[in-house]
C-alpha positions as CSV (number, residue, x, y, z in Angstrom):
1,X,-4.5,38.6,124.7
2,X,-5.0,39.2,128.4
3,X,-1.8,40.3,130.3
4,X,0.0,37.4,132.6
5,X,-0.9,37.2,136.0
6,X,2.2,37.4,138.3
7,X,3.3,34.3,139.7
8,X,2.3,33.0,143.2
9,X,4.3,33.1,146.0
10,X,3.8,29.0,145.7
11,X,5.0,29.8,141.6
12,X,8.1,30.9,142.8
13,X,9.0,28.8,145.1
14,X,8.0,25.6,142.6
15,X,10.3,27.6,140.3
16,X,13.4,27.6,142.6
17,X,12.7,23.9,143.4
18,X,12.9,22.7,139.8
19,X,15.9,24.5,139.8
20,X,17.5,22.9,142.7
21,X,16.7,19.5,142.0
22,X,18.2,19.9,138.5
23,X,21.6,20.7,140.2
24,X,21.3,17.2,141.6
25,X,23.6,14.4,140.6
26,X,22.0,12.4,138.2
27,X,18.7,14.8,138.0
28,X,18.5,15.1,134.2
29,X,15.5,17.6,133.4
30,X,12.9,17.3,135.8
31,X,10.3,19.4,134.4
32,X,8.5,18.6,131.1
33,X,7.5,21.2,128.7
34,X,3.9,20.4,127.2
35,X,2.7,18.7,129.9
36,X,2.3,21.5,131.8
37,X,5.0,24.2,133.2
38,X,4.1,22.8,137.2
39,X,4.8,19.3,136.9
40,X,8.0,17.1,137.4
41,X,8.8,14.3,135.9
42,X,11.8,11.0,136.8
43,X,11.6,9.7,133.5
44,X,8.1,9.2,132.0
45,X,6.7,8.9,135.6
46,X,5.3,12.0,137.2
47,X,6.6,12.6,140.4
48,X,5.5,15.9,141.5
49,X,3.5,19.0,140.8
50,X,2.0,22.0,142.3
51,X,-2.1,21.8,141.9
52,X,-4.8,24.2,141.9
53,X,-4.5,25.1,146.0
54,X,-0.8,25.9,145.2
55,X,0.3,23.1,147.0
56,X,3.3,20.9,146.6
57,X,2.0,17.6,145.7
58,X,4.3,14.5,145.6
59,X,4.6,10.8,145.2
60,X,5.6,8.5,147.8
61,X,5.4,5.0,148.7
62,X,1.9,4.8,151.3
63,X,3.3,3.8,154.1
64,X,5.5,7.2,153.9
65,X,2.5,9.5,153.5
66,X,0.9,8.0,156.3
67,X,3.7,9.1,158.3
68,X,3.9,12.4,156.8
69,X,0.6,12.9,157.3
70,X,0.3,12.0,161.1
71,X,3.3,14.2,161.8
72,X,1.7,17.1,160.3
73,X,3.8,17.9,157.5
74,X,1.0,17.6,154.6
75,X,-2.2,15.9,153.9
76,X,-3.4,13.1,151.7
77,X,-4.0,14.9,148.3
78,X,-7.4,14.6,146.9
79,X,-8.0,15.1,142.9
80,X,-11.8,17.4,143.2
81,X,-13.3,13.9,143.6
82,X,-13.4,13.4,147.5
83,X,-11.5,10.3,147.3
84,X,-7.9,11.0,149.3
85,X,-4.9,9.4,146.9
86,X,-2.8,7.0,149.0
87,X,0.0,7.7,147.8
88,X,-0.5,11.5,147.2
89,X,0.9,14.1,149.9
90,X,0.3,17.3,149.3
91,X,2.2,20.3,151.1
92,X,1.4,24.1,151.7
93,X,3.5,26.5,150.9
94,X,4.3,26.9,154.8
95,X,5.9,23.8,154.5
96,X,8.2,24.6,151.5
97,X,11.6,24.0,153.5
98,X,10.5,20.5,153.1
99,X,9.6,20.5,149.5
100,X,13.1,20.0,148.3
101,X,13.5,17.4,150.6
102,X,10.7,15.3,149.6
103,X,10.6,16.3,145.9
104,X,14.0,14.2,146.1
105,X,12.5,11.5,147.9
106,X,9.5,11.1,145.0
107,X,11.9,11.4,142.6
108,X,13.6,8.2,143.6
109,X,10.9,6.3,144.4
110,X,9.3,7.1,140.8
111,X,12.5,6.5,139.4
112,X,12.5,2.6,141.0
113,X,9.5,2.2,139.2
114,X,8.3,0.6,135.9
């Protein structure tokens, strides 16, 4: 069996987020083992995860990513397709002061929904 790579810098930091947001009120266990160890979860809705790029990717309502995404903070994430998700945002690493912020934010909104 090969050795482990080290985790990336964006690892890490996804690491420290899923243990933020599960000192949350009302967090419960976002993060769901067999699914895959960079993915979050507000029930059986997924709600974020960090893709191949190392980038935060979360779920919010379109309107918000449009905002997000004209203000800089992220881009539309796009699945190796071409075609941009409308209500994908992905976030780089630079932006990880944010990620708590808007991992939150996902987490609600997937939460609302059935």
């Amino acid at each position: 069996m090969p050795p482990k790579e080290p985790p990336t810098p964006a690892e890490k930091e996804f690491a420290r987020l899923l243990k933020d947001l599960a000192r949350t009120p009302g967090a419960g266990s976002p993060h769901r083992d067999g699914f895959g160890e960079h993915s979050m979860f507000a029930g059986r809705k997924m709600f974020a995860f960090l893709d191949k790029a190392d980038r935060l990717v979360v779920k919010l309502p379109a309107k918000r990513v449009d905002e997000l995404v004209k203000d800089g903070t992220g881009v539309r994430w796009d699945p190796g397709n071409g075609m941009r998700m409308k209500e994908m945002l992905a976030l780089d690493l630079s932006a990880s002061r944010q990620w708590l912020l808007l991992a939150k934010e996902a987490r609600t909104y997937m939460s609302g929904k059935s």
